[in-house]
N, C-alpha and C positions, 0 to 999 in steps of 0.2 A: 909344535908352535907355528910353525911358518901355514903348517895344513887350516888351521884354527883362523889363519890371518887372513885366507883367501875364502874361507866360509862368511867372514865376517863382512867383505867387500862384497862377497854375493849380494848375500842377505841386504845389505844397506841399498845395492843398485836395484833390487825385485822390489825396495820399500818404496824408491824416488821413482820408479817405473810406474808402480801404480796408484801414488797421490798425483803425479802429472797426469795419469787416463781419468782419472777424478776428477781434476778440474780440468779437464777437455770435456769431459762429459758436463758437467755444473754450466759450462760455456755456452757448449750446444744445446742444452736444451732453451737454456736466457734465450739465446738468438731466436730458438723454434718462437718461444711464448712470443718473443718481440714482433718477428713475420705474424703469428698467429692474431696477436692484439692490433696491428697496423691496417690488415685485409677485414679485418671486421670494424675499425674504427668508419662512426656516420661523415658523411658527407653530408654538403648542407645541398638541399633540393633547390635551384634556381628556375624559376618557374618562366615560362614566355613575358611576362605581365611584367617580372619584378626587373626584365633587363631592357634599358636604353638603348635604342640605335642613335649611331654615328652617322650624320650629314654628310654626303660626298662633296667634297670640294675642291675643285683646280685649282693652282695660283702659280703663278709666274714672276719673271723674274724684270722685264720689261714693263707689266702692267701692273695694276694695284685693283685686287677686287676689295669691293665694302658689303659689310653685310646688314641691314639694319634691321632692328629688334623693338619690341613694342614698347619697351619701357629702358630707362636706364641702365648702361652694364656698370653691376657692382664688381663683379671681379671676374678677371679671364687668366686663363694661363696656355701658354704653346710646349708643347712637349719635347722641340726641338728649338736649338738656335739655327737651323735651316731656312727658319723661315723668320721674317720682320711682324708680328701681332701687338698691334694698339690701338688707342680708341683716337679718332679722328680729333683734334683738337679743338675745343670749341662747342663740340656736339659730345653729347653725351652716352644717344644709342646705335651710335655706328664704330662699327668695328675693322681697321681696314688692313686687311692679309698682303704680303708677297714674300716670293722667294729672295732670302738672303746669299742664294750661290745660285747659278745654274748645275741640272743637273736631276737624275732622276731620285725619290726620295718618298717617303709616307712621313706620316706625323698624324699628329691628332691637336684638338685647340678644345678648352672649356671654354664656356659662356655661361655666368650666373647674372642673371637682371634684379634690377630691382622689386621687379613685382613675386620674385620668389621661382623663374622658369627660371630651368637649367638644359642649356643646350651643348651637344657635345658634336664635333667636326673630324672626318677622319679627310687629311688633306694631303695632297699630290702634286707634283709637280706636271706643269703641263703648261709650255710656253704659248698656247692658243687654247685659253681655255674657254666652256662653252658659255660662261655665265660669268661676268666681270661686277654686277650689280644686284646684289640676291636681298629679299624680304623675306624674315621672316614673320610669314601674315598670322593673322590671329586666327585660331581653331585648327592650326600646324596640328598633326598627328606627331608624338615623339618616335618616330618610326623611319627608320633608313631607307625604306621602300616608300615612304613620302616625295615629293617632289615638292623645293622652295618653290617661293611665288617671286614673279618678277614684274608684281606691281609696284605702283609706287605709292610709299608707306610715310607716316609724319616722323621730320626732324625732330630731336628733344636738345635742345640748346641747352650747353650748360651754366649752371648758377640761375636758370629761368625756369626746367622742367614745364617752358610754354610748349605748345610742338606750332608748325610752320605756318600753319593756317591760323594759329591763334597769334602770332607774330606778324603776320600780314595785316588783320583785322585792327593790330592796333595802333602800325604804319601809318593803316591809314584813314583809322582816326586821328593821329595826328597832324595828318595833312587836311583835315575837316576843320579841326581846331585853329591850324594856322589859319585857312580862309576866314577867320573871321577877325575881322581888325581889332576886337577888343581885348582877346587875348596874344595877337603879334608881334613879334621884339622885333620893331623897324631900328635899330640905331646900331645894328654889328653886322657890318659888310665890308667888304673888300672888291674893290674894282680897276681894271686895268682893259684899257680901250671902250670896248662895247661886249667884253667878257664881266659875269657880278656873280658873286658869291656872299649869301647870306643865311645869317641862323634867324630862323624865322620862329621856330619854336623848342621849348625847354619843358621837360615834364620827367616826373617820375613813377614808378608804377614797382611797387612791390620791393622798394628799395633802390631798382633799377634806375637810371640816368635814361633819359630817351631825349634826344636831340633831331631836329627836324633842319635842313639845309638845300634851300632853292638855288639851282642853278640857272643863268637866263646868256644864253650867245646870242645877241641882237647884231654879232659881226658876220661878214659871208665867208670868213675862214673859222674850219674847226677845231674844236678844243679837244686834245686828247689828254683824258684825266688817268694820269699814272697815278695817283696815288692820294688820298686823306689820312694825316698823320694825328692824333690826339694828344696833346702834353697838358699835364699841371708843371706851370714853371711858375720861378720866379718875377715877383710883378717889376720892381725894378732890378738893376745890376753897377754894383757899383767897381770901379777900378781896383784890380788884383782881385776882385772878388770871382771865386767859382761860381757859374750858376748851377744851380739843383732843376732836374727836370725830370719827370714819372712819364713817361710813355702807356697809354691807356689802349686796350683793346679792344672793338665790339664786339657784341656776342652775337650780332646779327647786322644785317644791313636789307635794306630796301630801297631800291629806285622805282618812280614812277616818272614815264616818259610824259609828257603831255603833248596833245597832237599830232605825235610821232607818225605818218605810213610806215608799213611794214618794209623792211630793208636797212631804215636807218639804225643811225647806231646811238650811244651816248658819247655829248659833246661835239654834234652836227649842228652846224650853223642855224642862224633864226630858229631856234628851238626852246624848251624850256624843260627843267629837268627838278623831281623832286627827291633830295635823299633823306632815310630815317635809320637812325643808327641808335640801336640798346648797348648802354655802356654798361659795366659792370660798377655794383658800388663805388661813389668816392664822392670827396669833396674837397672844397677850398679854404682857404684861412685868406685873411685879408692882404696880406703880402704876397699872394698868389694871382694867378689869371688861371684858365682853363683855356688853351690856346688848341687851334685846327690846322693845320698846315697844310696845303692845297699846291701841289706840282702838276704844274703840264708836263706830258711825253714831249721828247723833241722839244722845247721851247722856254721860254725863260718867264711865260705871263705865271708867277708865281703870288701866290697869295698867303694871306694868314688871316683868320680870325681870333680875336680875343674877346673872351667870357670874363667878365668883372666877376669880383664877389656878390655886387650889388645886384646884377641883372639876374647872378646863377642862383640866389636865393629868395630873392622876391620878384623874380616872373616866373618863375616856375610853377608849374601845376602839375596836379593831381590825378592819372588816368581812371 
């Protein structure tokens, strides 16, 4: 019996011996087939044509380079928070880079524009870099071994999609416009000694607000102009009442010096000075003004002008 017992323990350990070499073997061979299917699986063919190069580009941590592009940027992305990437406020097609740390660092940045270009940046750190103001010009090769252009390329303002030269041209036909007394808004000025500030003309163009504002220092001390401020406020204000006030922004500005010799600056005595500012959409209700506020640097000759309802909608014109 007990001889019987130890035949039977054989036999059971030769069975469990060789169903585990079975599946060791079932194992190894899966594995072979697996190597065997992985070294013959296709690759996909990437051809010279179908791959994009990357723009070189420094940026630093002291300086800010901009980059501007032919048409509006629809969308960018930075691949790191190393560096600071957004669109310049205001403008539309400039994009303006720097380093968020000091320190050495690679990154990459996308650019998709409006017109359907897709530009892609591989960027570094370099606190002297060689190009702080880059264009990219039209007929750009998508190609790394390209060289940007460092000419200088049109602004696209935004909520206007005008560009700089078309934003100029209509400056200064507004300043044509004013010359002529018939369409002139002589009655909103503000004056203090022989310093005057006046809205000489109102128009709109394309929705836009365009405002035209003559400066004249007929004193022999100069006016340094810190600042024009835009509000819709309220027309009156009564006790304990809050006032409500909208702070408006331009989308553009224009001075034209008149008579100026080279050297001088704006707001030098016996002088005369033309500004044109593109406001973004808006308007007034009749318990409102559209008011300007006018600071000197260093000094107290402070001004304001107010726009009625009556003048901002029927002298207004048409570009």
């Amino acid at each position: 019996m007990k001889n019987l017992k130890y035949l039977l323990s054989y036999c059971l350990m030769l069975f469990s011996f060789s169903t585990n070499a079975q599946t060791l073997n079932l194992i190894k061979n899966d594995a072979d087939a697996l190597i065997s299917s992985t070294n013959q699986k296709k690759v996909l063919a990437f051809k010279e044509h179908h791959i994009r190069g990357s723009y070189p580009v420094s940026i630093a941590f002291y300086k800010t380079t901009h980059i501007v592009f032919e048409s509006p940027i629809k969308y960018f992305d930075a691949g790191s928070n190393r560096i600071i990437c957004d669109r310049v406020e205001g403008v539309d097609n400039v994009l303006k880079l720097k380093a968020a740390q000091i320190g050495i660092f690679e990154t990459n940045v996308t650019v998709i524009t409006h017109d359907g270009k897709y530009y892609s940046f591989l960027v570094s750190y370099n606190e002297s870099p060689n190009k702080l103001n880059i264009t990219m010009a039209a007929g750009l090769n998508d190609d790394f071994e390209q060289q940007v252009s460092d000419r200088p390329e049109k602004i696209v303002f935004s909520d206007t999609y005008y560009t700089e030269t078309e934003m100029i041209h209509f400056s200064k036909k507004m300043i044509e416009l004013s010359n002529t007394s018939k369409h002139k808004i002589q009655h909103i000025a503000d004056k203090i000694g022989k310093v005057q500030f006046k809205l000489i003309q109102l128009a709109t163009k394309e929705g836009k607000i365009i405002l035209c504002i003559s400066m004249k220092n007929s004193s022999p001390l100069d006016y340094g102009l810190e600042y024009m401020k835009f509000y819709v406020r309220d027309k009156t204000k009564r006790k304990k009442e809050v006032s409500q006030e909208i702070e408006l922004k331009p989308n553009f500005v224009y001075v034209e010096q008149e008579g100026i010799p080279d050297g001088r600056k704006l707001g030098d005595a016996d002088a005369s000075f033309n500004f044109v500012f593109m406001m973004p959409k808006f308007s007034i209700g009749k318990d409102k003004h559209f008011e300007i506020d006018i600071v000197e640097r260093d000094g107290s000759r402070n001004m304001n002008l107010k726009v009625d309802y009556e003048t901002f909608y029927y002298q207004m014109n048409k570009l």
